[in-house]
C-alpha positions as MATLAB code, in Angstrom:
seq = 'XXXXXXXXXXXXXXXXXXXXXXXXXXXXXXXXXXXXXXXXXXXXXXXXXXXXXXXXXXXXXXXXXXXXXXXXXXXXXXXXXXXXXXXXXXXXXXXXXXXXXXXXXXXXXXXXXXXXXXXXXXXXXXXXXXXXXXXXXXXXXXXXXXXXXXXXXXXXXXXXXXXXXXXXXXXXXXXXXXXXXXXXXXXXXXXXXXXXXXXXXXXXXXXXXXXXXXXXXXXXXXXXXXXXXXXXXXXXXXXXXXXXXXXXXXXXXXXXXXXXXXXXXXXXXXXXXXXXXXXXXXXXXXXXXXXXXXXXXXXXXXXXXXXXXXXXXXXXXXXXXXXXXXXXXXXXXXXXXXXXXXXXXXXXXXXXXXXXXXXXXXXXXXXXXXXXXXXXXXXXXXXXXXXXXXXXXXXXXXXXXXXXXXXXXXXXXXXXXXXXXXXXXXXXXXX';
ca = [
     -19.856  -51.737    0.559;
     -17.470  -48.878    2.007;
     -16.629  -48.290   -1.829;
     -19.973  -47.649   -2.741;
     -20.924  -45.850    0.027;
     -17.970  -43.701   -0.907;
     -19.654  -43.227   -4.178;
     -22.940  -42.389   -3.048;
     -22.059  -39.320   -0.661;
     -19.848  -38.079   -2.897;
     -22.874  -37.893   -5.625;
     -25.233  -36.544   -2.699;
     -22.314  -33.667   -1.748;
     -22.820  -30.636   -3.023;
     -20.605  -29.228   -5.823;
     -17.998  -26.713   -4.987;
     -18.861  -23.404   -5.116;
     -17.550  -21.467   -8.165;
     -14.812  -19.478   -7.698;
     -16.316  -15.226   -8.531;
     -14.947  -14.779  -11.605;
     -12.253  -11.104  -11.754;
     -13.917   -7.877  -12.069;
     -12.972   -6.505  -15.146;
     -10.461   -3.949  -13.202;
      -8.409   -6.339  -11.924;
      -7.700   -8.043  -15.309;
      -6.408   -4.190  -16.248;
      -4.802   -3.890  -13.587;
      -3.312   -7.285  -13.789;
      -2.455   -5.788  -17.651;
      -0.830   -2.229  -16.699;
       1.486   -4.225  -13.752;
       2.631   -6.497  -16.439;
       3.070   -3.339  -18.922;
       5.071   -1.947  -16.116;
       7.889   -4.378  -16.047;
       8.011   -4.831  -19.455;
       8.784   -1.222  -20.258;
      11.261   -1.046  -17.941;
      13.061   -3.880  -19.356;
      12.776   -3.165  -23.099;
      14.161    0.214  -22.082;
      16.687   -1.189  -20.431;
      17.862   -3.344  -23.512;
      17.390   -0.381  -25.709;
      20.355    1.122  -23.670;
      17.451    3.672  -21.565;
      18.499    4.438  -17.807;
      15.589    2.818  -15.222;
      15.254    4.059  -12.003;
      13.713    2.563   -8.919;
      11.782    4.601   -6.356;
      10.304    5.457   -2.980;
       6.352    4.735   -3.154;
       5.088    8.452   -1.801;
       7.958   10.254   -4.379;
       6.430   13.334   -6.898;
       6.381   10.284   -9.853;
       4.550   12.910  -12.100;
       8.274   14.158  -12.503;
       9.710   11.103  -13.568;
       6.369   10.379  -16.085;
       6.982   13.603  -17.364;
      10.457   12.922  -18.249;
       9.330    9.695  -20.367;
      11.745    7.691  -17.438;
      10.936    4.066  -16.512;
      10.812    3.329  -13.049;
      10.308    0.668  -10.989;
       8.906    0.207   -6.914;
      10.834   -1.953   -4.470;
       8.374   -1.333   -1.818;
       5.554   -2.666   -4.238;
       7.660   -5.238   -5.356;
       8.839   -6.952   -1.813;
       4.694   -6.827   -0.985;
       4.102   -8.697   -3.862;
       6.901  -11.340   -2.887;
       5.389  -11.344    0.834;
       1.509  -11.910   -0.712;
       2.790  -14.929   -2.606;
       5.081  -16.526    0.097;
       8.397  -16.305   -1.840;
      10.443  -14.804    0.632;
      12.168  -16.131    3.118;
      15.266  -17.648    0.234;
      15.450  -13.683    0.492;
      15.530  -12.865    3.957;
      17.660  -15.667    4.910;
      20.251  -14.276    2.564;
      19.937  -10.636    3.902;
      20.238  -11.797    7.356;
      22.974  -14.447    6.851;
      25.341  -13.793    3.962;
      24.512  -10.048    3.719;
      25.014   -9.849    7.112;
      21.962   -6.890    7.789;
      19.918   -7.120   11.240;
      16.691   -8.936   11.555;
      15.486   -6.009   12.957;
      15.445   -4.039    9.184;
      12.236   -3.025    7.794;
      11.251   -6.396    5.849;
      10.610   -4.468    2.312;
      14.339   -3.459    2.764;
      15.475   -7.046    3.384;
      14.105   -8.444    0.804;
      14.763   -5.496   -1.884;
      18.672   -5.926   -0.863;
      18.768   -9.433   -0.974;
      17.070   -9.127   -4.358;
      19.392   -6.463   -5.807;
      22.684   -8.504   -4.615;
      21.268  -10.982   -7.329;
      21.483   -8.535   -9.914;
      24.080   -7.062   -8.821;
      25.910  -10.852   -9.426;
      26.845  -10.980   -5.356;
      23.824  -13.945   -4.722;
      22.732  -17.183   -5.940;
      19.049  -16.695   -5.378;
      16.539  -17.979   -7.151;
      14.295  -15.184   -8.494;
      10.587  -16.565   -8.047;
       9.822  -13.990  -10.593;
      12.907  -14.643  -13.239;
      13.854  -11.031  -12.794;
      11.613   -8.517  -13.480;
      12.765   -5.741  -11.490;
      15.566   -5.112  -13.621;
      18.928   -3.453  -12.584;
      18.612    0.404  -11.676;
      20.996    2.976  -13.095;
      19.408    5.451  -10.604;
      17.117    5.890   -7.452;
      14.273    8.181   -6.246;
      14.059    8.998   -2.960;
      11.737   11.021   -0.351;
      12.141   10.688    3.751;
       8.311   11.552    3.989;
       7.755    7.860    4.881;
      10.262    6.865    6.766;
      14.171    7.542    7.667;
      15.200    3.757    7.294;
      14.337    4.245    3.497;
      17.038    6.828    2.993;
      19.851    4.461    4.483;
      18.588    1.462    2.273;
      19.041    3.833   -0.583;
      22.062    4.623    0.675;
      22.967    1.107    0.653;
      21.606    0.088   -2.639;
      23.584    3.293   -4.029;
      26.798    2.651   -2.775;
      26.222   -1.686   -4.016;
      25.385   -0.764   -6.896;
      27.569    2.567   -7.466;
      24.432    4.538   -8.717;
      23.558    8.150   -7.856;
      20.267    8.745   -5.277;
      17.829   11.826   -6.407;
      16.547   12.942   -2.964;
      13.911   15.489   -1.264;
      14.298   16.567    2.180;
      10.848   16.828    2.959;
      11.261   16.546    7.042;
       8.932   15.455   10.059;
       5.946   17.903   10.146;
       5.453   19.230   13.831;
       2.224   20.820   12.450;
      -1.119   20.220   11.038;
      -0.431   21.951    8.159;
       2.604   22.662    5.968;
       4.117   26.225    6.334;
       5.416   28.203    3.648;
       8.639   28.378    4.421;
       8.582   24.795    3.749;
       6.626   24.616    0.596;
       9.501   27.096   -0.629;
      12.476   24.397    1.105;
      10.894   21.063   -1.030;
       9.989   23.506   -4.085;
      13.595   24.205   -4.488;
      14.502   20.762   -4.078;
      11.849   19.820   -7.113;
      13.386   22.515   -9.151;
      16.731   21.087   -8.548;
      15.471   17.519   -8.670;
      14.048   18.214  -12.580;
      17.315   19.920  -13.497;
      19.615   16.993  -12.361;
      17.508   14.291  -13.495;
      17.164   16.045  -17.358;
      21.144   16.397  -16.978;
      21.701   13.063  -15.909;
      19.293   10.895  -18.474;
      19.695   13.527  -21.229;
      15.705   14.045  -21.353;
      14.429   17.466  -21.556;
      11.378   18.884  -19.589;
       8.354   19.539  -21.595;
       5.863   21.909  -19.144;
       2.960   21.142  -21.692;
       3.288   17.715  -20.638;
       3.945   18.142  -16.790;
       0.197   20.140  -16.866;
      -1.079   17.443  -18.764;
       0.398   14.494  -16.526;
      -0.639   16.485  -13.918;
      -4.071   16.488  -14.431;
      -3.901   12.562  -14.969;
      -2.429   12.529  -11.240;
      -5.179   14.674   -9.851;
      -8.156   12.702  -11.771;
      -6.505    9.459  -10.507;
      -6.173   10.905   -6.983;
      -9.842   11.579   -7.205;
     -10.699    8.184   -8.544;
      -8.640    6.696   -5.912;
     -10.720    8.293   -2.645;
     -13.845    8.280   -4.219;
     -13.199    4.316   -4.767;
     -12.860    4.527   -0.757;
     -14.673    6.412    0.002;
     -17.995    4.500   -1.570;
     -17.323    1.906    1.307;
     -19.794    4.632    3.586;
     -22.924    2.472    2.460;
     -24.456    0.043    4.766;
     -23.777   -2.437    3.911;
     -20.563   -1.539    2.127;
     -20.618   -2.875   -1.555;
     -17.244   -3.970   -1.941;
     -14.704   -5.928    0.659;
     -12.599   -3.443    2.166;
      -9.440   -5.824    1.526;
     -10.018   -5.885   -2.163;
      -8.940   -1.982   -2.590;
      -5.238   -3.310   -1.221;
      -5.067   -4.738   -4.040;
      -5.460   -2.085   -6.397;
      -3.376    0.132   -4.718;
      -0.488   -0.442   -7.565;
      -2.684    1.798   -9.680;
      -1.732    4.582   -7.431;
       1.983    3.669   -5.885;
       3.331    2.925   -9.399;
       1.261    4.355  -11.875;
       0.107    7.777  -10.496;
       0.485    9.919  -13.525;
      -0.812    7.206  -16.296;
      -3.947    7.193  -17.926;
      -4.013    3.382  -17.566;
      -4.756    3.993  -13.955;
      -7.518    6.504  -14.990;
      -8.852    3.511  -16.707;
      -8.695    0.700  -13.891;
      -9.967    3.470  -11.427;
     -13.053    4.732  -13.615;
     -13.963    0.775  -14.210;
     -13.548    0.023  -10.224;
     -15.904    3.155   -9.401;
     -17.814    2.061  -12.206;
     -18.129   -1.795  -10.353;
     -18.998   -0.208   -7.064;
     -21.849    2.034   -8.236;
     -23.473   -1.262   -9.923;
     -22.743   -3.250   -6.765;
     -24.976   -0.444   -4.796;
     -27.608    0.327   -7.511;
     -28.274   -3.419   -7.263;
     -28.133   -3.677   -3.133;
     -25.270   -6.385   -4.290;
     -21.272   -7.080   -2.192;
     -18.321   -8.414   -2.360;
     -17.926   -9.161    0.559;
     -19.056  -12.900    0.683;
     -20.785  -12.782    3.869;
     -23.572  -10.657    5.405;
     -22.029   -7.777    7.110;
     -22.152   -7.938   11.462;
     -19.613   -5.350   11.772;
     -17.466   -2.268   10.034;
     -14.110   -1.303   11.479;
     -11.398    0.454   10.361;
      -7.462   -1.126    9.641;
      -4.807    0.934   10.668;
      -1.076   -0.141    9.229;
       0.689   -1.504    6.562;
      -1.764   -5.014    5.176;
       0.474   -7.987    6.284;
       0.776   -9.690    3.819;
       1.741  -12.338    3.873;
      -1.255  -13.396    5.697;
      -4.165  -11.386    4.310;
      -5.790  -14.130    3.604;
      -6.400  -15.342    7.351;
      -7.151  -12.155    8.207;
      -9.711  -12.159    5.463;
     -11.084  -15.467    6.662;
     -10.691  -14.487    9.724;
     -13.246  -11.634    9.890;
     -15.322  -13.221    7.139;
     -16.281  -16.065   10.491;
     -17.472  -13.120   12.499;
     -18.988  -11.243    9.488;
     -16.147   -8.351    9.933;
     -15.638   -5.903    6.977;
     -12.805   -3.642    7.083;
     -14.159   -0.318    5.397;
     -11.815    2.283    6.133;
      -7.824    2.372    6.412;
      -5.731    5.053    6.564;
      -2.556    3.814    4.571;
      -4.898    2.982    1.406;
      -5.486    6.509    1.047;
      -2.270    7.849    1.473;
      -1.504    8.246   -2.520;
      -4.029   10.108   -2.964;
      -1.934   13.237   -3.738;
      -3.670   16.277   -4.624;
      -2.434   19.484   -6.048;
      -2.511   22.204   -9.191;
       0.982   23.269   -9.218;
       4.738   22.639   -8.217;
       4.358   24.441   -5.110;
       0.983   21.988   -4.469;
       3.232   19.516   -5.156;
       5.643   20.351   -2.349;
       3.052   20.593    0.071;
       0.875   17.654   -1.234;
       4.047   15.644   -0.745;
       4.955   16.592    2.489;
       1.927   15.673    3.892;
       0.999   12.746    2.503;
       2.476   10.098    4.833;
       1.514    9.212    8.344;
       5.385    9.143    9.599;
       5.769   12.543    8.411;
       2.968   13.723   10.329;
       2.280   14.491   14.522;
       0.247   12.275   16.309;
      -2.572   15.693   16.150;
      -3.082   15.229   12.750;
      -2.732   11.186   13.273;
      -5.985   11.236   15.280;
      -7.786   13.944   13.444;
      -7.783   12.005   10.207;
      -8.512    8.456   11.692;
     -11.684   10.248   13.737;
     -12.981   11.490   10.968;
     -12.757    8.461    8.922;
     -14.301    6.395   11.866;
     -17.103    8.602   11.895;
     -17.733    9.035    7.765;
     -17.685    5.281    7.652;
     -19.519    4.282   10.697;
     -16.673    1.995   12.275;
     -17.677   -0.122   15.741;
     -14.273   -0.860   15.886;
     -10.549   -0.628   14.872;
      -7.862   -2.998   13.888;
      -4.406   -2.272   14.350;
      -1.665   -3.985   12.656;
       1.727   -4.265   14.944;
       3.847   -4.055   12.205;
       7.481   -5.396   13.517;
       9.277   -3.374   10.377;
       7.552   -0.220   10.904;
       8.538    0.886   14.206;
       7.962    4.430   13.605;
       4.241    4.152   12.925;
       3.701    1.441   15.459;
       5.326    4.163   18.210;
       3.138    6.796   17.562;
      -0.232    4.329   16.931;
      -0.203    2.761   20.436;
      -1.324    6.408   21.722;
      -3.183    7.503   18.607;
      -5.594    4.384   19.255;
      -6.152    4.791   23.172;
      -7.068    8.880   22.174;
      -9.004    7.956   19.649;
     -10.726    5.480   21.718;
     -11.188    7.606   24.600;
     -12.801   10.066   21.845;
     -15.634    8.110   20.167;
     -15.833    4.702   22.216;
     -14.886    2.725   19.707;
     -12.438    0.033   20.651;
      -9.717   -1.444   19.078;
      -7.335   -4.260   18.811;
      -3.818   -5.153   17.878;
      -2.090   -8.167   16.502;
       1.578   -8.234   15.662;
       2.682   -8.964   12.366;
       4.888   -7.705    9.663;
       4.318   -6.259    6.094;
       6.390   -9.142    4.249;
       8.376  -11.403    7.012;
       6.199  -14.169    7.626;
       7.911  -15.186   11.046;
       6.069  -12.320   13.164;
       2.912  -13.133   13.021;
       0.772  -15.719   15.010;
      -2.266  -16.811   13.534;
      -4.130  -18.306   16.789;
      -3.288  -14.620   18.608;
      -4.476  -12.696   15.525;
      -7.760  -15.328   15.875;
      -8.521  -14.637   19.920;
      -7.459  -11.058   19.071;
     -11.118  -10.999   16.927;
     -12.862  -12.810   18.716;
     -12.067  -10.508   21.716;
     -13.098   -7.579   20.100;
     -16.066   -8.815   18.824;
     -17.028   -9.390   22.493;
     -16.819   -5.869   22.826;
     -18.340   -4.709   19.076;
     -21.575   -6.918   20.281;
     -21.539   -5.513   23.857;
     -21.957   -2.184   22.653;
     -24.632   -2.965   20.123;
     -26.519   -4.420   22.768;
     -26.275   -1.526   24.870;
     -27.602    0.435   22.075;
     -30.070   -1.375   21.335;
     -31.667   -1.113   25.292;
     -31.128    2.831   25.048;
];
């Protein structure tokens, strides 16, 4: 009896629902990632020098050049999203012997290249494909710890660092005199790099990689900047995942092509009134911080239960660099990141994007290896707040190190503001 019963409900359940096949984007996307590492390594064989680099570093130089380079940043993210790393920081921490409290893309970039580097036993989950470098790219326009885990990975390795100076801004704009300081340092930059890989600079095709940048730069924002409709035809967590397209693959015309077919998969989703987000949409808020992770799926499901999409964030558009010459390049770069940037210009970007996009609220990411960010945030959010009357939350979590994050306080977190989020609608409503 209990056996056919058995049988019977599971012929009366319903089937599962199918899984939304991948937008035709993400298969290129998934193709030009795979492209990526594959280049790098058959130039490496072919005896070619590979370089890895900082993510917000003037690549159009290096893609000029004809250089293959590679993205640790990206790289420990994608280690973090598919929960392969604590082999790697356990070894950073123990053997290695750096402090837990690192920046977690640095810990697990180290521990990574002391595998290569024949000083660890690791397993690489990924059988290797950020090959050795033979040099390293580096701006301070994100952050300061960068520059002493190139330092690091220099000295381990005994490779030579290519670096611009680009400084905090104290301003909301970029002076001259400063545009002239990081010009000097690209002009310099070009000159040692051609010296030290034996390539020679072709101007013809700087203009012409150049205007790849800027077309992908304006791909890249208009993608974002789509998610103004209401409702918002695409899941705000879905453009972290094409944000390879733009942090390793700037100056390519294969990002032109997964950019054009992504605006191209938004405009149908709004001609036809269609999402994907899976779930009718309650609320739009804004994300401010690095994703975690290692967890963006809870947080996904998380505001999925309240009917929570996340339409705006301010480190998506980031790479986004726009400029027509060398000396736009200098100040493009300079003023690209949030770390480099005052806590004036901090709030006057994150208000307007809050009111473009129509936020009720704002989500802010605690991110335990970005301390610089989550210094200046904590009084960005209560300005901001005090500004427009939209309130805000904040979890704590991490960008790749899975151990700082809690997912019950990330779930009463939500809940809490949604308290709030419907509160305020209410009172709207009775105006």
């Amino acid at each position: 009896m209990s056996e056919q019963t058995t049988a019977a409900e599971t012929a009366a359940a319903p089937a599962p629902k199918p899984r939304r096949p991948k937008p035709k984007s993400m298969l290129l996307l998934g193709e030009q990632t795979q492209a990526l590492f594959d280049n790098a390594r058959l130039a490496k064989e072919r005896g070619e020098k590979v370089g890895w680099s900082a993510s917000i570093f003037p690549q159009e130089i290096a893609e000029t050049l004809g250089l293959n380079v590679l993205y640790p940043e990206n790289h420990a993210a994608g280690i973090a999203a598919r929960h392969q790393a604590d082999p790697f920081l356990q070894e950073c921490e123990g053997p290695l012997g750096y402090s837990n409290d690192l920046c977690a893309y640095a810990k697990l970039n180290l521990a990574y290249a002391a595998v290569l580097n024949g000083e660890s036993g690791v397993e690489l989950p990924d059988g290797g494909r950020m090959v050795k470098p033979d040099f390293l790219l580096l701006t301070n326009n994100i952050c300061n710890q960068l520059t002493k885990w190139y330092e690091n990975l220099a000295r381990q390795m005994d490779i030579p660092i290519f670096f611009i100076d680009t400084c905090y801004n104290p301003y909301d704009y970029v002076t001259e005199s400063r545009v002239r300081y990081v010009r000097a340092q690209i002009d310099q930059l070009i000159r040692d790099l051609c010296a030290f890989t034996g390539k020679a600079w072709d101007e013809e095709r700087f203009q012409r990689v150049m205007r790849i940048s800027q077309r992908n730069s304006y791909l890249w924002e208009r993608a974002n900047d789509l998610l103004d409709r209401k409702p918002s035809p695409l899941s705000g967590f879905e453009l972290f995942n094409y944000m390879s397209a733009m942090v390793c693959n700037r100056g390519k015309e294969s990002s032109t092509a997964v950019l054009e077919q992504l605006n191209a998969e938004i405009e149908q989703h709004i001609a036809e009134g269609t999402s994907t987000f899976p779930v009718e949409e309650q609320f739009r808020v804004s994300w401010d911080g690095i994703a975690c992770w290692p967890y963006l799926s809870h947080n996904l499901r998380t505001l999925k239960k309240y009917g929570i999409n996340m339409v705006a964030s301010s480190y998506g558009k980031a790479w986004a660099i726009e400029y027509e010459d060398l000396d736009g390049m200098a100040r493009a770069y300079c003023f690209a990141s949030t770390n480099g940037d005052n806590a004036t210009t901090m709030i006057s970007r994150r208000l307007e994007a809050l009111r473009k996009f129509g936020c009720e609220g704002t989500i802010y990411h605690v991110n335990r290896s970005c301390k610089v960010m989550d210094c200046q945030m904590m009084e960005v959010q209560r300005q901001l707040a005090a500004l427009t009357g939209v309130p805000f939350t904040s979890f704590d979590g991490d960008q790749a190190d899975y151990r700082n994050y809690s997912e019950a306080q990330f779930e009463t977190r939500i809940q809490g503001l949604v308290e709030v989020m419907e509160q305020n609608k209410e009172a709207k409503r009775n105006d």
